[in-house]
C-alpha positions in Angstrom: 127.5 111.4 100.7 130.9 112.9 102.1 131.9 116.3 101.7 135.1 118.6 100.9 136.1 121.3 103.1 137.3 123.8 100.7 134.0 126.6 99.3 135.4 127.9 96.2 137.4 126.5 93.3 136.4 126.1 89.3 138.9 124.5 86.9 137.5 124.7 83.1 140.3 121.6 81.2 141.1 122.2 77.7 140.5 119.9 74.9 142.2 119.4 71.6 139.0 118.9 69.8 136.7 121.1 67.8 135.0 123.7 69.4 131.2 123.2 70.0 129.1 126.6 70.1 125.5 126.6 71.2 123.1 127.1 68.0 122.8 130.5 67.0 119.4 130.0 65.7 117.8 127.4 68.4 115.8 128.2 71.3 116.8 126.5 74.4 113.7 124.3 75.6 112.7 123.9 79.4 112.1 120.3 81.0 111.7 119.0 84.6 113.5 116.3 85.7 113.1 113.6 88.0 116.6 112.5 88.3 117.9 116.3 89.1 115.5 117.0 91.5 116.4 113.8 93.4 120.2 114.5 92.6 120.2 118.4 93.7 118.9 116.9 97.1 121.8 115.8 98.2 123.6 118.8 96.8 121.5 121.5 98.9 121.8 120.1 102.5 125.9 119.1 102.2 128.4 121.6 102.2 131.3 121.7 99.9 131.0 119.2 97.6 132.7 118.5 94.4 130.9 118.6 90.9 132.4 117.3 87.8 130.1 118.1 85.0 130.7 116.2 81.6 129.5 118.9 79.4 131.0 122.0 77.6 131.6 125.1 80.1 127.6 126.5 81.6 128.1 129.0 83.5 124.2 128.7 84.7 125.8 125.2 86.2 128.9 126.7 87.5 127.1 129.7 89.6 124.1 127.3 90.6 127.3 125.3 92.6 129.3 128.1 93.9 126.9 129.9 95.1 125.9 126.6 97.6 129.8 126.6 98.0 130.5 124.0 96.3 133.4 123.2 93.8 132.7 122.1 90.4 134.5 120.8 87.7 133.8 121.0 83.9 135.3 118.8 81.0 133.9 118.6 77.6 134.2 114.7 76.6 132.3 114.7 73.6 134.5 117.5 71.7 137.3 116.3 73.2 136.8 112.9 71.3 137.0 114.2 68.2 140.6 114.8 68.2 141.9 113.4 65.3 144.9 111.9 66.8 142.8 109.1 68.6 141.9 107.8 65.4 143.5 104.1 65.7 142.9 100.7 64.0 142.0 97.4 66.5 143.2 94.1 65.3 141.2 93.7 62.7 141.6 96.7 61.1 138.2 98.7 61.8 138.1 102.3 63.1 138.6 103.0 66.3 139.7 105.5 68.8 142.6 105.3 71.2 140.9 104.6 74.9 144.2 104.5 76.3 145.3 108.0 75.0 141.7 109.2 75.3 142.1 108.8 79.2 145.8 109.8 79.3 144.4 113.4 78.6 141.2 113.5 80.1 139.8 112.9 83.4 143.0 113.1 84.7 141.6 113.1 88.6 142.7 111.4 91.7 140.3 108.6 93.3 137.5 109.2 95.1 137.7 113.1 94.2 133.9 113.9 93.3 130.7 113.7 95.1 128.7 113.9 92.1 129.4 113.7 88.6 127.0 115.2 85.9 127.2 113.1 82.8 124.3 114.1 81.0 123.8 112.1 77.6 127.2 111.5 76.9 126.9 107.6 76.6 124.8 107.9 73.8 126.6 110.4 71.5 129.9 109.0 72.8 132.4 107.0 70.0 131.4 103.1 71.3 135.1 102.5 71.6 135.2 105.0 74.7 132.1 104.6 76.7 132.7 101.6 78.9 136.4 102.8 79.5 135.1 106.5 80.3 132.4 104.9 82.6 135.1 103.1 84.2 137.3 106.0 84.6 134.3 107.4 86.6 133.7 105.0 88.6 137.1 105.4 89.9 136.9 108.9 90.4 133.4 109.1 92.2 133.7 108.8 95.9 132.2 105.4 97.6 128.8 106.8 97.7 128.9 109.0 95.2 126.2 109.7 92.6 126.1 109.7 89.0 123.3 111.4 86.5 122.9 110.2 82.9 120.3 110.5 80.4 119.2 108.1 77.8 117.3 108.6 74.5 114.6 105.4 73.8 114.1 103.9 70.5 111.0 106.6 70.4 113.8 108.9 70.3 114.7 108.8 66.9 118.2 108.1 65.2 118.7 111.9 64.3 117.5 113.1 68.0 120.6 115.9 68.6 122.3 116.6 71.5 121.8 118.9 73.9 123.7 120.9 76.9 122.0 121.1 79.7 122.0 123.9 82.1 120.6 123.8 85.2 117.9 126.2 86.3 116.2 125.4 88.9 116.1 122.2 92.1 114.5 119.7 88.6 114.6 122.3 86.1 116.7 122.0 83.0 117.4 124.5 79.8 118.2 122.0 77.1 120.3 123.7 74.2 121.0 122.4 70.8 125.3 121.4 70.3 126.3 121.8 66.9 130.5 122.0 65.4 131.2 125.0 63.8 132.1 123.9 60.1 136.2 124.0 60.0 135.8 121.1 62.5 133.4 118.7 60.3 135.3 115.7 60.9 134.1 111.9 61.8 135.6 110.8 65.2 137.5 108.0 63.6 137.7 109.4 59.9 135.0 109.2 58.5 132.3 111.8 57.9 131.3 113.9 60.2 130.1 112.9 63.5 128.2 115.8 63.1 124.9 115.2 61.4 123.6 119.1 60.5 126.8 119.9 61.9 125.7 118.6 65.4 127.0 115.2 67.2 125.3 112.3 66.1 123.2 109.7 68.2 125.8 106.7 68.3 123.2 104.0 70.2 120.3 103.4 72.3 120.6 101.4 75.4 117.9 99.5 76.7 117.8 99.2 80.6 119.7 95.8 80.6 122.6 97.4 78.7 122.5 100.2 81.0 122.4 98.3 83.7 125.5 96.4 82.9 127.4 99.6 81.5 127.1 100.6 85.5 127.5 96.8 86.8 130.1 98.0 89.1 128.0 100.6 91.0 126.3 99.6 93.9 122.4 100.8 92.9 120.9 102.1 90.2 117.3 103.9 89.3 115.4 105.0 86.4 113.5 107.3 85.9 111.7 107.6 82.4 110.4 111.1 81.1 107.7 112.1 78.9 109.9 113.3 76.2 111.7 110.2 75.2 114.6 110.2 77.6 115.0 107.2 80.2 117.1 109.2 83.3 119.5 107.0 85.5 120.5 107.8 88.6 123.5 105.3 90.1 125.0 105.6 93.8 129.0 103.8 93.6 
């Protein structure tokens, strides 16, 4: 994996979407994982790498990489999606949202900029109209040998599993926090009511491994890894 040369740098990117706040009265919940620990690997004997990390601000996330010297990024995706202005209709009239805007205002990168890219569970609270666009978007931003981390409820999951931020802790350690909108933003992503189920993103879809699998066909490997508590891990290499 190549490194940058630069130690220091942290870039937080506005969003016109709601604000998401941590729950006030949820406990954050520890979990090891598999994927991380084979992930912060790489992470620990470069120098000077750069992070993107698909998630709203942690600053647990953003002192574990400075501290190593590296540079991370943060973007929040899934409340940026909710902007109400992406709200389009497709040719035959159903709701969607406006990929092409969508990636006009976010990850705005050059090529090949990032050594790793954190992008948690965002595939599966994502709006389906933006996932295979905003995987391709980071495909083009992750260098040739780059790495990519994404988790993925299972069917055992449940349809009302919520999300989760995840802050890192530890080489596989993760603090999982419940996401939830505060209430002036209760709004559906295209229109219709809320995304927010108990004012928290919704669970769009579960992949199985062969949609995964081609959701990341243009990546040069891929591994699984699949966790106790209902979450398949994927680890891809561009």
């Amino acid at each position: 994996m190549s490194s940058v040369s630069q130690n220091f740098m942290k870039l937080f990117r506005g969003s016109s979407g709601p604000p998401t706040t941590p729950a006030q009265s949820s406990q954050k919940v520890t979990r090891r994982s598999s994927g991380l620990a084979e992930l912060s690997r790489s992470w620990e004997s470069a120098e000077g790498l750069c992070v993107l990390d698909l998630g709203s601000t942690s600053p647990n996330n953003i002192r574990h990489f400075t501290e190593r010297g590296h540079r991370i990024y943060s973007e929040d995706l899934l409340t940026a999606s909710t902007d109400p202005e992406l709200a389009i209709k497709d040719e035959e009239g159903n709701d969607i949202l406006d990929s092409r805007k969508f990636l006009a205002d976010n990850l705005v990168y050059p090529a090949a900029q990032f050594d790793v890219i954190l992008c948690w569970n965002l595939p599966d609270y994502l709006d389906e109209s933006l996932v295979k666009p905003v995987v391709g978007r980071l495909w083009s931003v992750l260098k040739p040998g780059g790495m990519l981390l994404a988790f993925f409820h299972t069917r055992d999951a449940g349809p009302d599993s919520p999300c989760h931020r995840f802050h890192i802790v530890g080489g596989d350690v993760l603090e999982m926090q419940k996401i939830e909108l505060r209430r002036e933003s209760r709004r559906g992503a295209t229109g219709a009511a809320p995304t927010a189920l108990s004012e928290g993103f919704q669970l769009q879809r579960v992949f199985n491994n062969r949609h995964i699998e081609n959701l990341f066909r243009d990546f040069a490997s891929i591994k699984f890894f699949l966790a106790r508590d209902s979450i398949r891990e994927v680890l891809v290499v561009r």
